[in-house]
C-alpha positions in Angstrom: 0.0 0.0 0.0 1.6 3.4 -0.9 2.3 5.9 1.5 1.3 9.4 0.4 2.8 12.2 2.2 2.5 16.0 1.1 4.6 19.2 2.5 2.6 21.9 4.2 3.8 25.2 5.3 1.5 25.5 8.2 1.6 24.5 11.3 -0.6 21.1 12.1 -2.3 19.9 15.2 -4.7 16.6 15.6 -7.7 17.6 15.8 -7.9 19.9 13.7 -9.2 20.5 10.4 -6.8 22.3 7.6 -7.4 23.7 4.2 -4.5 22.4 1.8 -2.4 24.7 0.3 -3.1 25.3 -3.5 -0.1 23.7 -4.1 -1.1 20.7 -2.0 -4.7 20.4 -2.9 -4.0 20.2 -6.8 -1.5 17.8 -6.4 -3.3 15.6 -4.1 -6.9 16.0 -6.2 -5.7 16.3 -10.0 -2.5 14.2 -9.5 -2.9 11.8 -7.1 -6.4 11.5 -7.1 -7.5 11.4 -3.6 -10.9 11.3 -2.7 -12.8 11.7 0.6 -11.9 9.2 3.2 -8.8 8.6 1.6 -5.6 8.6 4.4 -2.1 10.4 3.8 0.5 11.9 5.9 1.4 15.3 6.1 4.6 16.9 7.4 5.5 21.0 7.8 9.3 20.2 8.6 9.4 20.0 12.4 10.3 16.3 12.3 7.3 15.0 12.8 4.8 13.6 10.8 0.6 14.0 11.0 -1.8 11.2 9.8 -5.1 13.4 8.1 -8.3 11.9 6.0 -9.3 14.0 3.5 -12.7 15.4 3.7 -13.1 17.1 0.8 -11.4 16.8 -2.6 -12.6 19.9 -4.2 -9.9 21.3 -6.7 -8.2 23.9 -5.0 -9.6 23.6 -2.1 -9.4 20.3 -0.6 -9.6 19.9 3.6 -8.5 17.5 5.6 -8.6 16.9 9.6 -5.3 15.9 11.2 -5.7 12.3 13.3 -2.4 12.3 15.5 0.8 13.3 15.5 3.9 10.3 14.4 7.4 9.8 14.9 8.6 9.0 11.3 11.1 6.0 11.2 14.6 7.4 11.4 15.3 9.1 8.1 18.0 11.6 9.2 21.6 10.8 9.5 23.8 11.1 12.2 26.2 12.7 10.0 25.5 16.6 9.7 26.7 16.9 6.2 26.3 20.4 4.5 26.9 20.3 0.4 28.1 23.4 -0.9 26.8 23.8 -4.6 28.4 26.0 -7.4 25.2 27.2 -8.5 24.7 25.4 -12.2 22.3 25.6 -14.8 18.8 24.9 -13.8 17.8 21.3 -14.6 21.1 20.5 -13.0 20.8 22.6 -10.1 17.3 20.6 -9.4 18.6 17.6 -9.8 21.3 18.1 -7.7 19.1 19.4 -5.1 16.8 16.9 -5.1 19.2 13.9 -4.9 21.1 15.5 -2.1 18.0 15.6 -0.1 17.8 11.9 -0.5 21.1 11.6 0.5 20.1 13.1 3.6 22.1 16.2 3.6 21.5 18.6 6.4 22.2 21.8 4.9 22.5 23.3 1.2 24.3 26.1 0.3 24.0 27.4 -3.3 27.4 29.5 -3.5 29.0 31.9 -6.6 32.4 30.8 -7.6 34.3 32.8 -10.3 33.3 30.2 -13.0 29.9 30.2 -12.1 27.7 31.5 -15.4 24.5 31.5 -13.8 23.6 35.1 -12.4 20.6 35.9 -10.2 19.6 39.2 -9.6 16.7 40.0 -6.9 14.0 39.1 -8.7 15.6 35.8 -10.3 16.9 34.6 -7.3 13.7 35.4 -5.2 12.0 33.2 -7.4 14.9 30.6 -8.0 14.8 29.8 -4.1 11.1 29.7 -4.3 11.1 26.9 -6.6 14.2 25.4 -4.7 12.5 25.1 -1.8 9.8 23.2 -3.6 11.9 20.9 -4.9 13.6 19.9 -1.7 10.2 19.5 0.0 9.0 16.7 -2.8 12.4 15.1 -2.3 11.6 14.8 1.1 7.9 14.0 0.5 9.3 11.1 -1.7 12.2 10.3 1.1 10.3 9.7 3.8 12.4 12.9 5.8 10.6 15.3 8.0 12.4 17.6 8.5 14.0 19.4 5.4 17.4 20.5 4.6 18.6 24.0 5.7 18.4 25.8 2.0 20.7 28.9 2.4 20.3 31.8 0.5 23.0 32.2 -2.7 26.0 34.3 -1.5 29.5 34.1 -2.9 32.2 31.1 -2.0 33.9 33.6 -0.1 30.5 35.0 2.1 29.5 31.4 3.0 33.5 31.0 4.3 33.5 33.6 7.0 30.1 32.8 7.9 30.8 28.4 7.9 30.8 26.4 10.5 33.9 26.1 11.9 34.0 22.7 13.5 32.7 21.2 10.7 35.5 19.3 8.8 35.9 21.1 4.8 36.3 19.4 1.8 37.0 19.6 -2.3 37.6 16.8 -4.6 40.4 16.5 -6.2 41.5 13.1 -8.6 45.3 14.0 -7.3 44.9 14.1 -3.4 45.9 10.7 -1.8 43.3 11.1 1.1 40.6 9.2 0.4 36.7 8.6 2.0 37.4 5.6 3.2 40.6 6.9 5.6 38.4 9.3 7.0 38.3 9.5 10.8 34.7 9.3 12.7 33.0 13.0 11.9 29.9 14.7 13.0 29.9 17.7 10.9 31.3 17.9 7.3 30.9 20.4 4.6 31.4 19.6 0.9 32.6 21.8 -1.6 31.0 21.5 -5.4 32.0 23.7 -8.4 29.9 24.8 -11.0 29.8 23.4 -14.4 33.5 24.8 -15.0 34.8 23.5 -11.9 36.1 25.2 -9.1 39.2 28.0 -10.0 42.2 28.6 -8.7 41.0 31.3 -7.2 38.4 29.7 -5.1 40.9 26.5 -4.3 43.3 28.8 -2.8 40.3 30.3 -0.6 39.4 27.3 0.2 43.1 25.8 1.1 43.6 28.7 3.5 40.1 28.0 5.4 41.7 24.4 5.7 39.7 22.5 3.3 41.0 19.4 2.4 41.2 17.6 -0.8 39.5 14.3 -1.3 39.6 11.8 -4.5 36.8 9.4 -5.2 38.7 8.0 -8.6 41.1 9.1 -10.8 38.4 10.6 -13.1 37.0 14.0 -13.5 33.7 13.9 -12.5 30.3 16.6 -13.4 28.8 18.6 -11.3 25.5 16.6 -11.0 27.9 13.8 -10.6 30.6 14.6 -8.1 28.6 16.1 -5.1 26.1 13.1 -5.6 28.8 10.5 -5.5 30.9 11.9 -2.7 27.9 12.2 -0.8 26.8 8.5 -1.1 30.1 7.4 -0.3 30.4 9.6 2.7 26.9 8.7 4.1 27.5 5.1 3.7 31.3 5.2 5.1 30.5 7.7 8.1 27.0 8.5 8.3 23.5 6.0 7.5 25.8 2.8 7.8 
């Protein structure tokens, strides 16, 4: 039996009934075709998540009552993991995004580096987080996490350095460096640093060096952008964090 759970921005009570979101109420009438009676879970990021019924499936304005509040089976890792994202084109960037938050990731930064080529101005990158944020919340919707991953707003490599966690162990990937995943001590925090489609320059790596990143290799092959985060995540979760 499928499990359908939705994201709401609101806060949620049992006991209480709760007019979906637009948002929420199209995609539970006109795509997954709910009707009244029908169960699902909902979840507003606080950890938790709320059994409902739907009572009524009226496009754009369906309702539901919330039964009781659940504790979701464990779905967050005990490694606080933070990916750092040269922002890249925008199928890419929502891919990456929304594989991250599978991975489990705790925290996203989109960051500028001096080969990024995607440039947001207010209005673009008011809208870009907007649609971010959605995608992160159907990641987790489709996960089974809820609570949803700290999406920062998009600031410059060197802004999101001063600002960093400093406890949190730093890395880059690098085919050359000799340290690799699997020599890594026991962590708690660690931030990963991704370049845009061009990579990350020399520029940035020298930043990065003197904050005391370190480099890490998964292979001796250059990997994408989509691909390398993804990757170093999966291995980093399974090595240190969900195993």
């Amino acid at each position: 039996m499928r499990c359908i759970r939705l994201h709401v921005d609101a806060v949620l009570t049992p006991g209480v009934e709760l007019a979906l979101p637009i948002a929420a109420s199209e995609h539970a009438t006109r795509v997954l075709r709910l009707r009244p009676g029908d169960a699902l879970t909902l979840f507003n990021g606080d950890g938790h998540d709320y059994a409902a019924r739907l009572l009524d499936a009226a496009r754009g304005g369906a309702r539901v009552r919330i039964l009781e509040r659940m504790t979701p089976a464990a779905a967050e890792s005990p490694l606080r993991l933070t990916l750092v994202q040269g922002i890249a084109r925008a199928e890419k960037m929502d891919w990456i995004l929304q594989k991250a938050t599978e991975l489990g990731v705790a925290g996203i930064a989109p960051v500028l580096t001096v080969r990024t080529e995607v440039r947001l101005d207010a209005q673009r990158g008011e809208k870009r987080i907007a649609h971010w944020r959605g995608v992160i919340a159907s990641a987790c919707e489709q996960c089974g996490r809820a609570r949803l991953p700290h999406l920062l707003l998009p600031q410059s490599l060197a802004a999101w350095l001063r600002t960093r966690e400093p406890d949190a162990a730093l890395f880059t990937l690098d085919p050359q460096a000799t340290l690799r995943i699997r020599d890594l001590p026991a962590l708690s925090a660690a931030q990963l640093v991704i370049g845009p489609e061009g990579g990350l320059d020399a520029a940035d790596l020298l930043m990065l060096r003197a904050a005391g990143a370190r480099g890490l290799a998964l292979g001796p092959r250059v990997l994408r952008t989509e691909t390398a985060g993804l990757a170093a995540l999966a291995m980093l979760q399974s090595h240190l964090g969900d195993a």
